[in-house]
N, C-alpha and C positions, 0 to 999 in steps of 0.2 A: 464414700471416698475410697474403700477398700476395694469396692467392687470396680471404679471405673479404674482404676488402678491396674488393677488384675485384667481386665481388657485391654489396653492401653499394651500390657506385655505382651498378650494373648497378639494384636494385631501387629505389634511390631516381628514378632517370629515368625520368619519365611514356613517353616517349617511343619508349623501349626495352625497358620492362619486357614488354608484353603480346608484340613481336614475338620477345625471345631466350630467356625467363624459361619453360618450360611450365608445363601448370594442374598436373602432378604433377610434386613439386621431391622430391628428395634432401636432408638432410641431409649436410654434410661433417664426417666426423670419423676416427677412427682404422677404420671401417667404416663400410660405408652403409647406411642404414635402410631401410623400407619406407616404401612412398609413403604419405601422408596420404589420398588418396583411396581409394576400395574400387574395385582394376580388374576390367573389364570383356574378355571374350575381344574385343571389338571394338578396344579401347585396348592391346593387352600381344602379343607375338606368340610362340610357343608353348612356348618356352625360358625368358620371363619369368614366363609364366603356369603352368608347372611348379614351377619354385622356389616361387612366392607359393602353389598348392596345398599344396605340403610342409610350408609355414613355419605353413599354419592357416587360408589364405584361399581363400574358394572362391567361384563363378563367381556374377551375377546370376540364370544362369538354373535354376541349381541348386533341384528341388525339394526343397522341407522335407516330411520323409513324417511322418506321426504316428505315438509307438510303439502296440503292440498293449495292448490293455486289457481285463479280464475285464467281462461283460455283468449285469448285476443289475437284473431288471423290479420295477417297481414290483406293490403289490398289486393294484391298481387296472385294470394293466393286464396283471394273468395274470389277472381275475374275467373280463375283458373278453375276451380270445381263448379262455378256455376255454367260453363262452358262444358264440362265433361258428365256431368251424372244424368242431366236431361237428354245426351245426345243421344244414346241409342239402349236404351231400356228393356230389357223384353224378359218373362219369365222361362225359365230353363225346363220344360216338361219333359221335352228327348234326354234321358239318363246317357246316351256314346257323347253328346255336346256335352253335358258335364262332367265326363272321363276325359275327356280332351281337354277342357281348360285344363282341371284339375292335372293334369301329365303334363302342360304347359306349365306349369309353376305358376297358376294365377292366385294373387291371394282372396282370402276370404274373411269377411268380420259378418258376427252371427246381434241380430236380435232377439233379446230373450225379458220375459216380463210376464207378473201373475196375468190370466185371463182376463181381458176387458182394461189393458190399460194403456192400450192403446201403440201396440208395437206397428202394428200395418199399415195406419196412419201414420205412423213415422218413416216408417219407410217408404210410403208413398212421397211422404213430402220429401226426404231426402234425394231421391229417384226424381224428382221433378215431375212425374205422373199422379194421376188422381185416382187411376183405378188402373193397375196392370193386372191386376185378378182378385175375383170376388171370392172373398174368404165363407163369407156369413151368405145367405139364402135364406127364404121367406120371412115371416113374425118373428118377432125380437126374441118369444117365448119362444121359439122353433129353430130357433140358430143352434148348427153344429158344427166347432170349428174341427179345421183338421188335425189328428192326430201325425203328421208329417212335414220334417223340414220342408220349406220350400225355398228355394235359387234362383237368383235374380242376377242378370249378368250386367252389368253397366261397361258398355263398349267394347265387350271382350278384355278390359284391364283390369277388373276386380269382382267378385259375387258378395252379394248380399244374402242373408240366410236369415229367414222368417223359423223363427221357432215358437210352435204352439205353443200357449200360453199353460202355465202351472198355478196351484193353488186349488182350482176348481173343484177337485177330483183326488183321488189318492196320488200317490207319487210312483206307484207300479201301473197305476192307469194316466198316467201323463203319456208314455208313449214310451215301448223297448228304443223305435229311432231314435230319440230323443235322446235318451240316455247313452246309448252305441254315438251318438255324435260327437258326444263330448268324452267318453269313457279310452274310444280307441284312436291312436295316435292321427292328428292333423298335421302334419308339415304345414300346411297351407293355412289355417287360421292361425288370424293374425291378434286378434283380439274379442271382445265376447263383451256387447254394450247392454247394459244392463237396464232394463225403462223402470223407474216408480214414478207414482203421481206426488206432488208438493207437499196435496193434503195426506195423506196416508203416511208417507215414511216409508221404512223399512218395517213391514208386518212381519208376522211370523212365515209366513212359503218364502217372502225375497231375502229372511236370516237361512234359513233353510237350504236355500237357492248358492248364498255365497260362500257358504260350510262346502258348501261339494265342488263349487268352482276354486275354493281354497284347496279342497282335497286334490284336487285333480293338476294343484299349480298351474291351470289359466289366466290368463290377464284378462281382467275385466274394466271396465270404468262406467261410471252412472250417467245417466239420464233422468233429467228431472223434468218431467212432463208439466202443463198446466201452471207454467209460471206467472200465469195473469192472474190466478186465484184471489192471492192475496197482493196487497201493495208491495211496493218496493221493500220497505224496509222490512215486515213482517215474512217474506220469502227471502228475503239475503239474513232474516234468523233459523228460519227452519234447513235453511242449506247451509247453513253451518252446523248444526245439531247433525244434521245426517253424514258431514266432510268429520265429523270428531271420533262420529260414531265408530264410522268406518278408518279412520285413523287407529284406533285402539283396535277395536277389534280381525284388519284383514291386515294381508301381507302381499298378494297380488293385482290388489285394485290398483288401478293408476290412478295417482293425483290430481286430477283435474274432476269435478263434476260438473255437465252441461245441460244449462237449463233451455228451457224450451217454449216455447209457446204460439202452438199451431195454429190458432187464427189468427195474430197479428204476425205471421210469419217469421218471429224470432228465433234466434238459437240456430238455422237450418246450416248457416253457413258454416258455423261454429261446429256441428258433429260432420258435415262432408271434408273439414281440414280433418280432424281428428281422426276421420278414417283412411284419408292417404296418409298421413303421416303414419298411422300405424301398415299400414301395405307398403308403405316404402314409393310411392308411386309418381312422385311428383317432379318433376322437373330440376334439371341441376342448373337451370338459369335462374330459378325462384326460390 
């Protein structure tokens, strides 16, 4: 009683109030509440600021991540990319044509994926071609892929970027290009699609993989190859396991992961929106 008394004075004096009173007061009662303000790590020092985490309160600077969400184009715009990625395909060998897009401002989204999982087949089928260049040559034991991005121009509107595949090999023997791709500044990449297989997951090289595309603050978003593996239900669990994973642990993936499944032709439409929508390229009528 003596004490809420003596506050009571304390706050009704103009004079005293702003110098003894601070802008975040406690309640007094059989326990003390939490402040009325929402503190700030600037305001709280790191004992107080743990308790208030525990109790449900978290920091100003804390990002809100959005959860992951299934993808569904419109009709409009699957008539639209299957009209533009088959039409004029070619791969980009003369280095002055891809100075030229590139000085054009065309964008570009990059393939990337451990060795053998299938990034060229995706890209063929995305491209609506079955072979625009032979990666592999002779016996299965005798195949060597190349150590070099490669450029695929679809219509003059956008490049596609084959990136040799990681894991196989050390990570200073994946390729200096490789790394110079994603290390020095792109204006023009637009995003960096990441392939796993259903069955596998995220293994150790594609945790590896998204450490340095977090390092480097790239957007990425997944591809889930091989979604006929399993049944329905048993793949819409392991693609949540992978949507959680990646929930907790990144900050640049985009939320959407697209599944796929190259011989019943699925998914294909689903990552050609994905990739105008990321290149900005689509039509203001659609």
């Amino acid at each position: 009683m003596i004490w809420r008394a003596f506050n009571t004075v304390l706050r009704a004096t103009p004079s005293t109030r702003t110098l003894l009173i601070p802008q975040r007061t406690f309640t007094v009662g059989s326990k003390l509440s939490f402040p009325r303000v929402k503190p700030t790590l600037s305001s709280l020092g790191r004992q107080s600021l743990a308790h208030l985490q525990e109790a449900g309160y978290e920091s100003e600077n804390t990002i809100e991540k959005t959860r992951f969400t299934d993808f569904s184009p419109k009709k409009k715009h699957i008539a639209y990319v299957e009209d533009l990625f088959p039409k004029n395909p070619y791969h980009l060998k003369d280095t002055e044509k891809l100075h030229q897009l590139r000085t054009a401002d065309i964008k570009e989204v990059a393939f990337i994926g451990r060795s053998g999982v299938g990034k060229t087949a995706v890209i063929h089928a995305v491209a609506g071609r079955k072979k625009m260049m032979k990666t592999f040559q002779g016996h299965k034991k005798d195949r060597k892929a190349t150590k070099l991005p490669n450029f695929f121009s679809i219509d003059d509107k956008l490049i596609l970027v084959d990136i040799p595949g990681y894991g196989r090999s050390s990570w200073k023997d994946w390729g200096p290009e490789c790394l110079a791709y994603f290390t020095k500044p792109k204006p023009n990449l637009t995003r960096v699609f990441l392939i796993l297989e259903s069955y596998e997951g995220l293994k150790t090289a594609d945790r590896k993989m998204v450490k340095f595309l977090e390092k480097h603050k790239i957007e990425y978003q997944v591809i889930i190859t091989k979604a006929d593996h399993y049944t329905n239900i048993k793949f819409r669990a392991q693609k949540a396991l992978i949507e959680d994973d990646l929930f907790d642990n990144t900050q640049t993936c985009f939320p959407q992961v697209l599944p796929m499944a190259l011989p019943k032709k699925k998914g294909i439409d689903e990552v050609r929106c994905s990739i105008i929508r990321a290149c900005k390229i689509q039509p203001a009528d659609i």
